[in-house]
C-alpha positions as CSV (number, residue, x, y, z in Angstrom):
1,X,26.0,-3.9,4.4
2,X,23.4,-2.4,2.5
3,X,20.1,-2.3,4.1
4,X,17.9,-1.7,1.3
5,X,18.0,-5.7,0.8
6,X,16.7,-6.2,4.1
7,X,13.2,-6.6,3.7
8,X,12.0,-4.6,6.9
9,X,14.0,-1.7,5.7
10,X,12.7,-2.2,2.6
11,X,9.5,-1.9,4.0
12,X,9.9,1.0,5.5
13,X,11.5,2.8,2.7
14,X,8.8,2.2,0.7
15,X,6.1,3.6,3.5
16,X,8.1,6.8,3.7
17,X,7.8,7.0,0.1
18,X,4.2,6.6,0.1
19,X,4.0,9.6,3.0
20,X,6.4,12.0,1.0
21,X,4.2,11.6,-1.6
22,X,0.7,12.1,0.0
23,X,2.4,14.8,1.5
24,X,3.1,16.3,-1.8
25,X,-0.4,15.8,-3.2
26,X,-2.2,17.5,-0.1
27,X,0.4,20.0,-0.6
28,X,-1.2,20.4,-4.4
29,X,-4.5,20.1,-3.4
30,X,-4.0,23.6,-0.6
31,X,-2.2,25.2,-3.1
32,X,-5.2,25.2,-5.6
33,X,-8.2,25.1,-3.0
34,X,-9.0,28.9,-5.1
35,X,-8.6,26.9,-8.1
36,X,-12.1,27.0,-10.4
37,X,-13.3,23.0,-11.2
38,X,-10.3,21.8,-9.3
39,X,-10.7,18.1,-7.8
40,X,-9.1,17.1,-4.4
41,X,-6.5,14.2,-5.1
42,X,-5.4,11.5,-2.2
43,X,-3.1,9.0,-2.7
44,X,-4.2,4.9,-3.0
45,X,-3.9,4.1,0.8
46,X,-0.6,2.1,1.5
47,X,-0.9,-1.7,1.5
48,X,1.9,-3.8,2.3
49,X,0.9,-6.7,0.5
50,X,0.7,-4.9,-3.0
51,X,4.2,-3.6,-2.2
52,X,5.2,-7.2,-1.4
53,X,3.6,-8.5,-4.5
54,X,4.9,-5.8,-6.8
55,X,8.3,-6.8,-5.7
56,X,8.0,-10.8,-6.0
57,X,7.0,-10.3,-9.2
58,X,9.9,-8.1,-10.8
59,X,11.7,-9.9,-13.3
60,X,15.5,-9.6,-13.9
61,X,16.7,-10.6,-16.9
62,X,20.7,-11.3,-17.7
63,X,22.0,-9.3,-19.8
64,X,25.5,-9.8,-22.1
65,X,25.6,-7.0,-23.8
66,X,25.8,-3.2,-23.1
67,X,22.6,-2.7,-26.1
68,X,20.7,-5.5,-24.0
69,X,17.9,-4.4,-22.4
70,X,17.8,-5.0,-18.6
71,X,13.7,-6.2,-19.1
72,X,13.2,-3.5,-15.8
73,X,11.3,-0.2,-16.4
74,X,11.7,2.6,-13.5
75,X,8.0,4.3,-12.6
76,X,8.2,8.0,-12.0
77,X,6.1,7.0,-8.8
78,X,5.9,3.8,-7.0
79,X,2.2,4.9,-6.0
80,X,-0.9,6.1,-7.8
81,X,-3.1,9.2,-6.5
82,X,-6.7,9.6,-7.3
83,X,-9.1,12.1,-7.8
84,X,-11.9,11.9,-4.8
85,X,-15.2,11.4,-6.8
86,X,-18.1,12.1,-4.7
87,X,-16.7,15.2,-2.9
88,X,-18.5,15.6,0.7
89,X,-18.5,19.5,0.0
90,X,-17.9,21.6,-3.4
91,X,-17.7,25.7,-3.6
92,X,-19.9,27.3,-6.0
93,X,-17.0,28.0,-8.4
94,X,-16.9,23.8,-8.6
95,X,-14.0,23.4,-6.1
96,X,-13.7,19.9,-4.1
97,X,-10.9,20.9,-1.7
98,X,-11.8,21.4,1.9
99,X,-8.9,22.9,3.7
100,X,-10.4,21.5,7.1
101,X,-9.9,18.2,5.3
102,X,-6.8,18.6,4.0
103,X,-5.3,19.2,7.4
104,X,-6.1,16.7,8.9
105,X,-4.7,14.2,6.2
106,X,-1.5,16.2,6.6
107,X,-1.3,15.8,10.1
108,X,-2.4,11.7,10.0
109,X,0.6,12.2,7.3
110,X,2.8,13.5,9.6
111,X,2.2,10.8,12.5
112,X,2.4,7.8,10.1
113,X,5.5,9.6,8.7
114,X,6.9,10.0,12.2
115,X,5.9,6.5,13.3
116,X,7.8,5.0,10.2
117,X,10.6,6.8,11.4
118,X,10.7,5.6,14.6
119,X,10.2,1.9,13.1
120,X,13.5,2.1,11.3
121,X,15.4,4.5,14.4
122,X,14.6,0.8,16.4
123,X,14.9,-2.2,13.7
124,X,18.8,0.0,13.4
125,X,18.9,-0.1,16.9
126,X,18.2,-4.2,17.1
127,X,20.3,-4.8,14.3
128,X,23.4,-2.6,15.9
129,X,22.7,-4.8,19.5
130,X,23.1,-8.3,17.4
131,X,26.3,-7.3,16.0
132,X,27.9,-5.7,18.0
133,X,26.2,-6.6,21.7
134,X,26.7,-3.0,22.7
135,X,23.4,-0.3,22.5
């Protein structure tokens, strides 16, 4: 059975992506808060009803043919980042990133990612007790 076709898991695949990757861009932003002119980046917050539109609207296309294309292009990321605009706080060399700041988005980062985690530990959980009857 695989569970990526269930949509919950689904779901929560796709919110682990989105943490791994803010994780990755706060990670960036710390490792050039000495940077000159360098702009803090955060990623688009996570909204489950773009990830649920995104996915009604892929189209699959049949193909006959090994030289057919399959009509499906794969992103290098499923989520965009952005570059903070009005910076709250910029160093004189023209450096957005406050490490204060960056922090705490990796430890709201953190929680979300552990929380996720814990969603998917008990949907298995659930789905173990309905087939089988046994925790």
């Amino acid at each position: 059975m695989d569970l990526g076709k269930l949509t919950i898991f689904n779901a929560v695949k796709k919110r682990m992506q989105w943490t791994n990757q803010r994780q990755e861009v706060l990670a960036h932003n710390i490792a050039n808060a000495n940077t000159p002119e360098y702009r803090a980046r955060d990623m688009k917050p996570f909204k489950f009803e773009n990830i649920l539109r995104r996915q009604t609207m892929q189209i699959k296309m049949d193909t006959t043919g090994a030289h057919h294309l399959s009509g499906k292009k794969k992103a290098l990321r499923d989520f965009d980042s952005s570059v903070v605009r009005m910076p709250y706080e910029t160093s004189p060399i023209g450096n957005s990133v406050i490490l204060e700041e960056q922090m705490s988005k990796l430890n709201e980062t953190n929680i979300t990612h552990r929380f996720t985690n814990q969603i998917y530990k008990k949907h298995l959980e659930m789905l173990k007790l309905a087939v089988t009857g046994k925790k």
